[in-house]
N, C-alpha and C positions, 0 to 999 in steps of 0.2 A: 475707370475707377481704381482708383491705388488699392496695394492688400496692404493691411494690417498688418502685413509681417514686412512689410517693405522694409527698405532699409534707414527712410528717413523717418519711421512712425518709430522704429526700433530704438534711434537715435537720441529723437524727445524722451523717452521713457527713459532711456538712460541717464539722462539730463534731470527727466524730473524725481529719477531714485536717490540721483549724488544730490541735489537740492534737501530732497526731504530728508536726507543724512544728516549735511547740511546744519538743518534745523533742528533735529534731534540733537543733535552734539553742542550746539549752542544753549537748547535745552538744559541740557544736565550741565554745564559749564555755571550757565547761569544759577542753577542751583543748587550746584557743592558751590560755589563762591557765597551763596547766603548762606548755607549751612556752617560754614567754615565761620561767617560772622557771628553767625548765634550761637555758634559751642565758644568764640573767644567773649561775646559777650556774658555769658554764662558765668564762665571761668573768671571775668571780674568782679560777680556778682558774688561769685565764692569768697574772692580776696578779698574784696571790701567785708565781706561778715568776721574772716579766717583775720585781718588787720585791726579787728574794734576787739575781738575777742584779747589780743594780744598785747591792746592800749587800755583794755578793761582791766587787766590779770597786773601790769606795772602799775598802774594807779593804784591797784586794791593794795598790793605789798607796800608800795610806797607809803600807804595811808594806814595801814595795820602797822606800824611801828611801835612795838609795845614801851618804847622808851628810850629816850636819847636822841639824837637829831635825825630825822627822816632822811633816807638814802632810797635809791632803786637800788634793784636786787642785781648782784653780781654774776652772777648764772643763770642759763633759762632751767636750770634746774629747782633755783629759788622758787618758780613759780608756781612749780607742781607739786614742791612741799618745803613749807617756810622753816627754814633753818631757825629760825629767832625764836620760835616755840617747841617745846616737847612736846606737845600732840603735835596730830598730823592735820596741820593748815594747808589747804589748797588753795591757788588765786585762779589757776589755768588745769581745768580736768584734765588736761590731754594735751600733747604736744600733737600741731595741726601740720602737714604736708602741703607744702605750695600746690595749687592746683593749676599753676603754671606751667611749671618745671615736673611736678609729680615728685618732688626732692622733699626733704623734711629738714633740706637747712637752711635757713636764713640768713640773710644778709644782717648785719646788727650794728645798732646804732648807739652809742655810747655817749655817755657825756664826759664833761671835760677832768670829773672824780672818777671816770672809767665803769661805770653804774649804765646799766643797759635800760635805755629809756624805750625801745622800742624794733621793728623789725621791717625788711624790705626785701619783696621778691627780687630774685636775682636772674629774673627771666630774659632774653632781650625782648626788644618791640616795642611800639610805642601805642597805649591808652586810648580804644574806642573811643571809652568815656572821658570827657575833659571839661566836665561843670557838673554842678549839682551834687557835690559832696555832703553836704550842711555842715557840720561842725569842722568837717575834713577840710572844705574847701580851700584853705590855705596852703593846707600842708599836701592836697592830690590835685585842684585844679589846672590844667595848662602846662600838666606837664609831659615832657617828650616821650619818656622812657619806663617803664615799668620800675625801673630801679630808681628813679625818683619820686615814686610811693612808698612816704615812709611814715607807716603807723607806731607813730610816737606819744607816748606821753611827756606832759610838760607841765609838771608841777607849779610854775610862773605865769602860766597863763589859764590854770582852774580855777574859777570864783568857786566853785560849786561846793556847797558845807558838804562836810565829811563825818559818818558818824564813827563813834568812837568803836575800836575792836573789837570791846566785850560787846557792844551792841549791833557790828556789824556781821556777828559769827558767833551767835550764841552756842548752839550747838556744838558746836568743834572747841571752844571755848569754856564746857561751864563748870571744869573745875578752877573755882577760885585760886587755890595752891598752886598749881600747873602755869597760871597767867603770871600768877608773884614771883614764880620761879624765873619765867620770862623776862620780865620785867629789872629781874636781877643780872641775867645773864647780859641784856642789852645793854644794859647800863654801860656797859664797855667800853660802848659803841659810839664814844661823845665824840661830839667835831661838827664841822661847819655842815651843815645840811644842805643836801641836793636841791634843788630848782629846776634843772635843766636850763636856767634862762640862756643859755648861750644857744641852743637848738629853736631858739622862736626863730621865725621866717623873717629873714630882711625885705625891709620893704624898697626897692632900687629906686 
């Protein structure tokens, strides 16, 4: 009868310890590599909110023009306090951090007046997600690069009514004088009015 301690029982054992190793390590392999998906899917679940936010806040300045031809706002500073009013107008609470990069700069997308219509991570890599935008879909579907996600506004391609200033921001608005004042100031400000239409998507 063979011992136990033989040298070919010792052998197997050896075999079935680097085995179950083996397994173990394919284990955890297997599971930082999901892990690693769901924190990058996460983090585009941030950008898509941290992008609408940022195509919400040009839209709103774009559309609060207290007078004279509508323009995007020339600064991301415009956004966090509108120049064109003496009170303190806000379109964007807060300047947001890529949750890409963990940078707080953006890539910027300007139109052909130099008017910053909107923003794009400047991450590398290319988009989990590549359908199912809804509105986005033009502007994020099928695309390779993170940096071809560019949350723009595009004044040429919004049906959508817009209500007027004093009514979209009453609050921050309700000194009548304060708006008149605005209203004078902008006045300045006549010329051909922005569109963005040059930043709609071609279609190949």
């Amino acid at each position: 009868m063979a011992s136990c301690n033989s040298p070919k029982n010792r052998g197997y054992t050896y075999f079935g310890v680097l085995f179950a190793v083996a397994l173990i390590g394919l284990s955890l392999a297997g599971a930082a590599a999901i892990w690693k998906v769901l924190q990058q899917r996460e983090k585009e679940r941030e950008l898509l909110f941290i992008g609408q936010q940022y195509i919400d806040a040009v839209a709103s300045y774009y559309h609060a023009a207290p007078g004279g031809a509508k323009k995007y706002p020339r600064s991301m500073a415009d956004l966090l306090r509108d120049p064109r009013y003496p009170n303190i107008k806000r379109h964007l609470r807060k300047p947001w951090r890529d949750p890409l990069t963990g940078s707080s700069q953006w890539g910027i997308v300007l139109t052909k007046q130099g008017g910053i219509a909107g923003i794009y991570s400047q991450a590398e890599g290319a988009p989990l997600k590549q359908a199912g935008f809804g509105a986005l879909d033009t502007l994020l579907a099928g695309k390779p690069s993170y940096r071809d996600w560019r949350f723009i506004y595009i004044a040429a391609a919004d049906d959508t009514p817009k209500e007027t200033p004093d009514n979209q921001d009453a609050e921050n608005n309700a000194d009548d004088s304060a708006d008149l004042e605005a209203l004078d100031n902008s006045s300045d400000e006549a010329g051909e009015e922005e569109t963005g239409e040059e930043l709609l998507p071609q279609n190949d």
